[in-house]
VOVO-382190 format. One line per 5 residues: number of its first residue (from 1); their letters; for each residue x, y, z of C-alpha. Coordinates in nm, 2 decimals. Each point is the difference from the previous one (the first is absolute). Last residue first. Layout:
N
NUM = a = X Y Z | ...
END
This chain:
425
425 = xxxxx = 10.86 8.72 10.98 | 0.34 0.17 -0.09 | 0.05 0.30 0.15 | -0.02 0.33 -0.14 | 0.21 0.27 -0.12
420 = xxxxx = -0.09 0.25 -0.25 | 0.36 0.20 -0.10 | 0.10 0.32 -0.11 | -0.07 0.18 0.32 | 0.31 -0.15 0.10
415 = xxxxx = 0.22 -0.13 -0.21 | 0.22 -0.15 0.25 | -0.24 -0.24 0.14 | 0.20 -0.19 0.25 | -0.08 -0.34 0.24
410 = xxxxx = -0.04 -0.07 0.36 | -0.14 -0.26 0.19 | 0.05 -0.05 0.36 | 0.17 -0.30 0.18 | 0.24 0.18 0.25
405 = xxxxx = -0.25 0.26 0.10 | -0.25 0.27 -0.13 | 0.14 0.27 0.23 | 0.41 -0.11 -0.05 | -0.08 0.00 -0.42
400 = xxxxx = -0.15 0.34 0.02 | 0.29 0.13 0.16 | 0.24 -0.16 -0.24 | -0.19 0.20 -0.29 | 0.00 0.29 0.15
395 = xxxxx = 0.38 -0.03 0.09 | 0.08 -0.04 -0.39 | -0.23 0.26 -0.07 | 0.22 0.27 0.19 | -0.13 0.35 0.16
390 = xxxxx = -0.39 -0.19 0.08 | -0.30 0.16 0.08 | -0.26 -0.15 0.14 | -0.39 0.09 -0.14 | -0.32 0.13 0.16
385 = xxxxx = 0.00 0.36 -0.19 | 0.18 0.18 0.28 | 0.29 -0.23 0.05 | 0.12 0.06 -0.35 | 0.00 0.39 -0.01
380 = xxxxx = 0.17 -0.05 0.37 | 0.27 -0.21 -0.21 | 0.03 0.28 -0.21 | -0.11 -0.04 -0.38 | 0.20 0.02 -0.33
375 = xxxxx = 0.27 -0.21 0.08 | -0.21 -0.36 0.06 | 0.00 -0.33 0.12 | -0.36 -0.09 0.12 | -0.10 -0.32 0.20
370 = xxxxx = -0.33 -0.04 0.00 | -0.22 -0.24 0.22 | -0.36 -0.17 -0.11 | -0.32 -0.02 0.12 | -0.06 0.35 0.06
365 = xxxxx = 0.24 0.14 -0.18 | -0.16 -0.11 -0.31 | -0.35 0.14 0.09 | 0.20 0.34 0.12 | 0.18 0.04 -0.35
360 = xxxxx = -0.36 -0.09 -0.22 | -0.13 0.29 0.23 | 0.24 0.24 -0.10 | -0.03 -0.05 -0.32 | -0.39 0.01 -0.04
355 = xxxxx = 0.03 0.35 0.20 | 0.17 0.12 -0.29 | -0.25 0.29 -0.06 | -0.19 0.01 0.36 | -0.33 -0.15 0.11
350 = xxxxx = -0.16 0.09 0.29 | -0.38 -0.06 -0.06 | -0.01 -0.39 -0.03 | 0.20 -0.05 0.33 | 0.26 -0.17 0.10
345 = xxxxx = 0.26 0.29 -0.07 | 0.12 0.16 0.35 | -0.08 -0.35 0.24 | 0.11 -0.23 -0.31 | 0.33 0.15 -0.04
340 = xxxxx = 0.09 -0.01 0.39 | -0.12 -0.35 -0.01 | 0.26 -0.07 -0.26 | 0.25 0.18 0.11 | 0.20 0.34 -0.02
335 = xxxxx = -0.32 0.20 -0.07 | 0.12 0.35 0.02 | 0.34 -0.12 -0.23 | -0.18 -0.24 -0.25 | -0.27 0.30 -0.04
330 = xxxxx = 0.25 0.33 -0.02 | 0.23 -0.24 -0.25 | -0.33 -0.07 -0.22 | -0.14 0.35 -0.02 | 0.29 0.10 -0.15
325 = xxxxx = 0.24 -0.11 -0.22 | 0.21 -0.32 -0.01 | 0.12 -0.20 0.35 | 0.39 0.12 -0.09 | 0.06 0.14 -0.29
320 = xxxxx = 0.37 -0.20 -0.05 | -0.18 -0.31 0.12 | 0.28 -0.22 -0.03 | -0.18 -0.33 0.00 | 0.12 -0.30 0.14
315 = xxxxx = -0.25 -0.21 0.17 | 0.01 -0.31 0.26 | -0.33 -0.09 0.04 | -0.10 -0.24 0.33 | -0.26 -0.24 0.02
310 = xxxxx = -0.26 0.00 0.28 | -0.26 -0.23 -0.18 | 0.24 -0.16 -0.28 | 0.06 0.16 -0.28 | -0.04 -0.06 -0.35
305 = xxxxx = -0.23 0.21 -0.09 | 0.16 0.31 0.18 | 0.30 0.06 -0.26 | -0.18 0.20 -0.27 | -0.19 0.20 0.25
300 = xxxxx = 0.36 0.08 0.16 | 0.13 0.09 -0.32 | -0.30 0.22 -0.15 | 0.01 0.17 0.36 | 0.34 0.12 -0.15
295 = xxxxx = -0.23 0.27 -0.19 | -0.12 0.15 0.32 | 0.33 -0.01 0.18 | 0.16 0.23 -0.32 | 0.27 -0.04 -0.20
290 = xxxxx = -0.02 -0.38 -0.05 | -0.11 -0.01 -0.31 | 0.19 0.28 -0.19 | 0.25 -0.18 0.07 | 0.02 -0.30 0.14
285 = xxxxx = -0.24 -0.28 0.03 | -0.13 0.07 0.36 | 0.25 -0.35 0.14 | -0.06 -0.32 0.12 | 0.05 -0.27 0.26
280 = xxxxx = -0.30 -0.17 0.16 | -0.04 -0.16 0.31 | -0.14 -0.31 0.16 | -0.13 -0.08 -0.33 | -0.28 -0.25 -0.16
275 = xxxxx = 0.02 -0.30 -0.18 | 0.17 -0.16 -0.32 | 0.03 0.36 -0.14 | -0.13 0.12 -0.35 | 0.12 0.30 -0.21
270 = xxxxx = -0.23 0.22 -0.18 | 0.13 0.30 -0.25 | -0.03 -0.10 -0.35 | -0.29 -0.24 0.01 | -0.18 0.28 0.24
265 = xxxxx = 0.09 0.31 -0.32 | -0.15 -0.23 -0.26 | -0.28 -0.13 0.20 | -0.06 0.41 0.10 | 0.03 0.05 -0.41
260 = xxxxx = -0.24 -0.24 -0.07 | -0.21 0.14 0.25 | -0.03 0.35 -0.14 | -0.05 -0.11 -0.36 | -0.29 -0.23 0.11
255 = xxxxx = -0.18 0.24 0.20 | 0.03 0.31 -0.24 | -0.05 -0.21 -0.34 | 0.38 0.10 -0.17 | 0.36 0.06 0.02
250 = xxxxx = 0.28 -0.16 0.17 | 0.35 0.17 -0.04 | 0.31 -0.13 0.12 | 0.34 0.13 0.16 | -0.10 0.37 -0.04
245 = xxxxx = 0.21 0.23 0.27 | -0.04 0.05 0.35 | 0.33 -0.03 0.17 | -0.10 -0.38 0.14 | -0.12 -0.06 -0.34
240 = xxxxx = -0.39 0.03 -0.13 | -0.24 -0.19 -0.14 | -0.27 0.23 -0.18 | -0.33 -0.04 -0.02 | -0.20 0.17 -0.19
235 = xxxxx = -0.38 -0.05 0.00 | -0.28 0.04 -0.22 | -0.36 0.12 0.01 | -0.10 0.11 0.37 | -0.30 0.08 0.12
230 = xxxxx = -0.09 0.18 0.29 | -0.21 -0.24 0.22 | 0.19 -0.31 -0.12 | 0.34 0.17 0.08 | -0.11 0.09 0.33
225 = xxxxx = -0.11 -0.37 0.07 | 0.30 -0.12 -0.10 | 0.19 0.25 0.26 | -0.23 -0.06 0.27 | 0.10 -0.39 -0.06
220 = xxxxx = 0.39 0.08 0.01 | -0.07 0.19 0.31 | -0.18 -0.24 0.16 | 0.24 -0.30 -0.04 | -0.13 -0.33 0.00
215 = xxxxx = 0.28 -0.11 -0.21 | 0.18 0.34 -0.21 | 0.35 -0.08 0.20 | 0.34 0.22 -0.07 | -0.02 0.14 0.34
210 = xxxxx = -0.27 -0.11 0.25 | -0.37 0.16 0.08 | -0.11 -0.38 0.07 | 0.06 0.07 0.32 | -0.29 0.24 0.01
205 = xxxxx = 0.14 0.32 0.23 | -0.03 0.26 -0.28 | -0.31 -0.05 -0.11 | -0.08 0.07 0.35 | 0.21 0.25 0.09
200 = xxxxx = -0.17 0.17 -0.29 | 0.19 0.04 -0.31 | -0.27 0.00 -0.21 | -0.21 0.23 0.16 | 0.24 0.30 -0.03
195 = xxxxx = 0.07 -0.11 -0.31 | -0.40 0.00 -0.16 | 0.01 0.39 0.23 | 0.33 0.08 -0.21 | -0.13 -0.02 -0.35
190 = xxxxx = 0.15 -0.30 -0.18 | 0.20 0.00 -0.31 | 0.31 -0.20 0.09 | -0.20 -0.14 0.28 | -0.17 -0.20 -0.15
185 = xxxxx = 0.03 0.06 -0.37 | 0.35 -0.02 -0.03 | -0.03 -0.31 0.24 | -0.22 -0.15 -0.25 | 0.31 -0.10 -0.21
180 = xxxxx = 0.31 0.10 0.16 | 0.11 -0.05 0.38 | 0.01 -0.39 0.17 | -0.14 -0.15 0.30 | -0.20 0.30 0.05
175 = xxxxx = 0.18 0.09 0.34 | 0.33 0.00 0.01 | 0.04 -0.05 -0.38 | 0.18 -0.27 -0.24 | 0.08 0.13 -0.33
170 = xxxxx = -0.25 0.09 -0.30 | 0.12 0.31 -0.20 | -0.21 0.23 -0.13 | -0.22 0.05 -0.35 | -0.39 0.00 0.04
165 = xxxxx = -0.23 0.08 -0.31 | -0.38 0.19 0.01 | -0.12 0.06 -0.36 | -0.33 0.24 -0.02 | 0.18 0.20 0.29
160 = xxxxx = -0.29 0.14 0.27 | 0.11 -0.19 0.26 | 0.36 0.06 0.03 | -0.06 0.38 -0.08 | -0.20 -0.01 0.33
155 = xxxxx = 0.26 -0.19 0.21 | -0.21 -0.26 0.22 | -0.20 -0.03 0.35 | -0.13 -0.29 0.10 | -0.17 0.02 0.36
150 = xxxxx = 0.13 -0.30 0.21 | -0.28 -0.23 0.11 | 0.00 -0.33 -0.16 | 0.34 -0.05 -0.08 | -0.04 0.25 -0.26
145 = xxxxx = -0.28 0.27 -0.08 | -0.13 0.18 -0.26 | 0.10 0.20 -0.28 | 0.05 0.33 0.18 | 0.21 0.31 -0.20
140 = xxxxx = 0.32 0.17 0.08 | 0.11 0.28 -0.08 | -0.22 0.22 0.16 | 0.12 -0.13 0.34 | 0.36 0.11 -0.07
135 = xxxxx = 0.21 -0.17 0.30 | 0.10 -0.31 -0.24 | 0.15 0.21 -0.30 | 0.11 -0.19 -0.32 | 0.19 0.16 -0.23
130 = xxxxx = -0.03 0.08 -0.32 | 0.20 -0.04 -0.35 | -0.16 0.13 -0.33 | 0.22 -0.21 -0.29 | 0.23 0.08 -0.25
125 = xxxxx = 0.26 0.31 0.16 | -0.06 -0.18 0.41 | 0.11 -0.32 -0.14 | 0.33 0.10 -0.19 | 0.06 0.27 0.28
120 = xxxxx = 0.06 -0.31 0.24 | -0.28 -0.01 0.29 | 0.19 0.01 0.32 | 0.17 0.36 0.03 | -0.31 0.18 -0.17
115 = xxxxx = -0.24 -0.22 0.26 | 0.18 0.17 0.30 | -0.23 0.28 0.06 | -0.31 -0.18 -0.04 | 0.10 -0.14 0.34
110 = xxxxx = 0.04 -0.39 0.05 | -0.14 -0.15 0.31 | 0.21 -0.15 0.28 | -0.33 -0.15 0.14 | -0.30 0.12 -0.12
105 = xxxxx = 0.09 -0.16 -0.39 | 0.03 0.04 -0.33 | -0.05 -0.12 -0.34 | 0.13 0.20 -0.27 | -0.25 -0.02 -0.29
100 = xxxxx = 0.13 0.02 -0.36 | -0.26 0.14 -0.22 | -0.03 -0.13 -0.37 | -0.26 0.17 -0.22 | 0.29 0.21 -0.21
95 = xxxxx = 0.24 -0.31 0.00 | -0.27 -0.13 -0.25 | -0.19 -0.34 0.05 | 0.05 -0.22 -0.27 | 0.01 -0.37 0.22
90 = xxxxx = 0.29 -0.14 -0.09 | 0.25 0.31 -0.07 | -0.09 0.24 0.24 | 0.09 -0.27 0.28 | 0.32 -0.08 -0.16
85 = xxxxx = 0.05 0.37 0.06 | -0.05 0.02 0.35 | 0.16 -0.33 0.06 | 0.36 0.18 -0.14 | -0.11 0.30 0.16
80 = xxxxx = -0.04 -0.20 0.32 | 0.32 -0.20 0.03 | 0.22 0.27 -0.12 | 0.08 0.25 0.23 | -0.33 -0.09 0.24
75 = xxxxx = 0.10 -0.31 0.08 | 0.26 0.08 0.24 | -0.23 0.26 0.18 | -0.13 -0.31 0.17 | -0.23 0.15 0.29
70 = xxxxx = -0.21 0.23 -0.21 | -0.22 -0.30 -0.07 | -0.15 0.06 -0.33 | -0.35 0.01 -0.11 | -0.13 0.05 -0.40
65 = xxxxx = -0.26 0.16 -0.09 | -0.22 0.01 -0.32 | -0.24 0.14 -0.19 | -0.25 -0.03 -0.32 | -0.03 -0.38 0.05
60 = xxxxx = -0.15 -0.09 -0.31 | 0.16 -0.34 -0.05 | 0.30 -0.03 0.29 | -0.07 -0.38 0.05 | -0.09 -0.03 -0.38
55 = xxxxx = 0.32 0.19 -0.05 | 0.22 -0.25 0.29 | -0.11 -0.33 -0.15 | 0.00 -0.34 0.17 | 0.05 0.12 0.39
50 = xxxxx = 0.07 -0.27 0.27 | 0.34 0.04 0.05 | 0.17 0.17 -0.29 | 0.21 -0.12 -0.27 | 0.12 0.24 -0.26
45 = xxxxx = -0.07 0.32 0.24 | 0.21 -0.24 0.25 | 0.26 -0.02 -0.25 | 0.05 0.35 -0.08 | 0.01 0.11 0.36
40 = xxxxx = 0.36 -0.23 0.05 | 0.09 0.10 -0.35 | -0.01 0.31 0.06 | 0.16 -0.02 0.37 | 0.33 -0.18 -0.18
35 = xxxxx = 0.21 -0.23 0.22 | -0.23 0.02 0.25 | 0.15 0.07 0.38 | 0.06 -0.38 0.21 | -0.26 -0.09 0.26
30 = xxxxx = 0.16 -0.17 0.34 | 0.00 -0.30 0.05 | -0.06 -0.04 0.36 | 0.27 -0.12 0.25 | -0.02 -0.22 0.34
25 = xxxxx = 0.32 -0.05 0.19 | 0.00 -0.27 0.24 | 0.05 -0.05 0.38 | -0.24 -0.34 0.07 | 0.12 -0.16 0.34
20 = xxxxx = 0.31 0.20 0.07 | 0.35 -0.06 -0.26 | -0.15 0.24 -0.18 | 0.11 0.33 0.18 | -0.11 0.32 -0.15
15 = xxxxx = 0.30 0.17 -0.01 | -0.06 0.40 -0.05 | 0.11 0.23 -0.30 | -0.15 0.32 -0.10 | -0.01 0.14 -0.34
10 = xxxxx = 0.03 0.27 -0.13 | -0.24 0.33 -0.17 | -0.27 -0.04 0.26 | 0.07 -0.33 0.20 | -0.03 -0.29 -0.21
5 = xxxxx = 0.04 -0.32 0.19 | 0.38 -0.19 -0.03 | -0.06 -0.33 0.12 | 0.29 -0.26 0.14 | -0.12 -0.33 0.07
END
């Protein structure tokens, strides 16, 4: 079975051999771009989840704010004026009492710097745009408490909006199961010490912490909690295409709006297999998804439900930044296992940005082994974060095949991080 995986701007081609026990191919659907955005938004004003009238919703509500995820600058050309305006339209509030809030975040954060090169002129000439900015206590303000004993902490201008509305995509997460909705509250507008406690090794470590899963998942929970502590009025969310533009558009109650579209975006993306895998073929997505080893951990995360104890990942990724910015590739390279991790960041009082990352990696090297083809890393680069290193997927995959024996399973997910794998129960 030939398979051609995406591998930054081509493809790379390896034989996955199904003439084995169970060697199959396993695609998602993937989600095709709207034919008209307009429309797309118009409709879900029209028909909203969970919301009967958007003025008596927005009746004397002298201000607004609206959060965006910086990470999807796609929608910001057309997408959000369009929504912007609609907005305006049924519930009466003036462009003149709208603020659009940047969320933002202690790892990779955005700099006020750059907000003139990702707002569009159209936005930043109608409405007041801000950004969000985690390290500034006086920002921020306490509303409680969530998961029992993490200290709240929440954008000021967020909290003291009349009219409080959501608007970010929902697709499957590392760690919250899924981004958008009450993620842009938490920890899109966070203060750092409520992150610095949520992403405790702790929190970190429940298995239940899984990509593209909201069950019995602590951050999802912190995150509904946060949104019930701060208020929120409406959400947008968008469902997105691989390259980040509007495929769908679900709009309405904050908790239902946000979990129809992660039903949408699961029906779209899972695939089922008859049983578990000795080994898993797949691939970082392409480009820009699989420029970086911290975004290819999407990919592996993707692929570990449906392996065996002791499976083996084969990955292509090209990795054309290498492990991603600082302080991630300074932890993955100090720690080089997982018991090295644990013994430097174990403990509640030495969290670093990214250190999430890192330890997601080490918890899936430690059960399972990766097999990395790559051109934007050394094969010392590879060693030194826990994984093999590979000059020829075809060989990888044969390798893997000879350690898990004569009679192993083996199938393909070519998309990637694009697809939620289970196994049939």
């Amino acid at each position: 079975m030939n398979v051609h995986l995406p591998f930054g701007s081509e493809t790379a081609p390896v034989d996955v051999p199904d003439n084995w026990i169970n060697g199959r191919c396993y695609r998602s659907f993937r989600f095709d771009p709207a034919g008209d955005e307009r429309a797309e938004i118009l409709a879900a004003f029209n028909e909203p989840v969970g919301v009967e009238s958007f003025k008596a919703l927005a009746k004397r509500k002298s201000s607004t704010v609206v959060v965006v995820d910086p990470a999807y600058p796609a929608l910001f050309d057309e997408f959000l004026p369009a929504f912007l305006e609609e907005l305006e339209e049924s519930t009466d509030i003036k462009a003149s009492k709208i603020t659009v809030l940047v969320a933002n975040s202690i790892w990779m954060p955005i700099e006020p710097q750059a907000l003139d090169a990702l707002i569009p002129q159209k936005i930043r000439k109608h409405y007041h745009v801000e950004l969000h900015d985690p390290f500034n206590a006086s920002a921020v303000k306490s509303v409680g408490k969530v998961l029992g004993s993490i200290d709240l902490t929440v954008n000021s201008t967020y909290l003291d909006a009349d009219f409080k509305v959501l608007c970010g995509p929902v697709v499957p997460d590392l760690t919250h199961g899924y981004q958008g909705g009450r993620a842009l509250v938490l920890p899109g507008l966070a203060g750092e010490a409520t992150l610095r406690q949520l992403y405790s090794y702790e929190n970190v470590s429940k298995p239940t912490v899984t990509y593209g899963s909201l069950q019995n998942n602590p951050f999802h929970a912190a995150g509904m909690q946060a949104l019930h502590a701060a208020g929120c009025d409406l959400v947008g969310a968008p469902i997105v295409t691989p390259d980040g533009r509007l495929s769908e558009f679900v709009l309405g109650d904050p908790a239902q709006a946000f979990l129809t579209a992660a039903s949408r975006n699961f029906e779209k993306m899972h695939v089922t297999l008859k049983e578990p895998m000795d080994i898993v073929v797949t691939c970082g997505g392409g480009a820009p998804y699989d420029s970086t080893l911290h975004q290819v951990l999407n990919a592996m995360a993707a692929a570990e439900p449906v392996l065996k104890p002791n499976g083996t990942i084969v990955l292509g990724a090209e990795l054309a930044g290498g492990f991603g910015p600082d302080p991630l590739r300074s932890m993955l390279i100090e720690s080089a296992s997982p018991g090295g991790f644990y013994s430097r960041h174990g403990s509640a009082d030495s969290l670093v940005p990214g250190q999430w990352i890192a330890q997601r990696l080490f918890r899936l090297l430690s059960q399972h082994e990766v097999l990395l083809y790559t051109r934007g890393m050394s094969e010392d680069e590879v060693w030194s974060c826990g994984l093999t290193p590979t000059d020829n997927l075809q060989n990888a995959v044969e390798l893997a095949m000879q350690e898990h024996g004569q009679r192993c399973k083996i199938c393909a997910l070519p998309d990637g991080p694009f697809s939620l794998a289970s196994v049939a129960i």
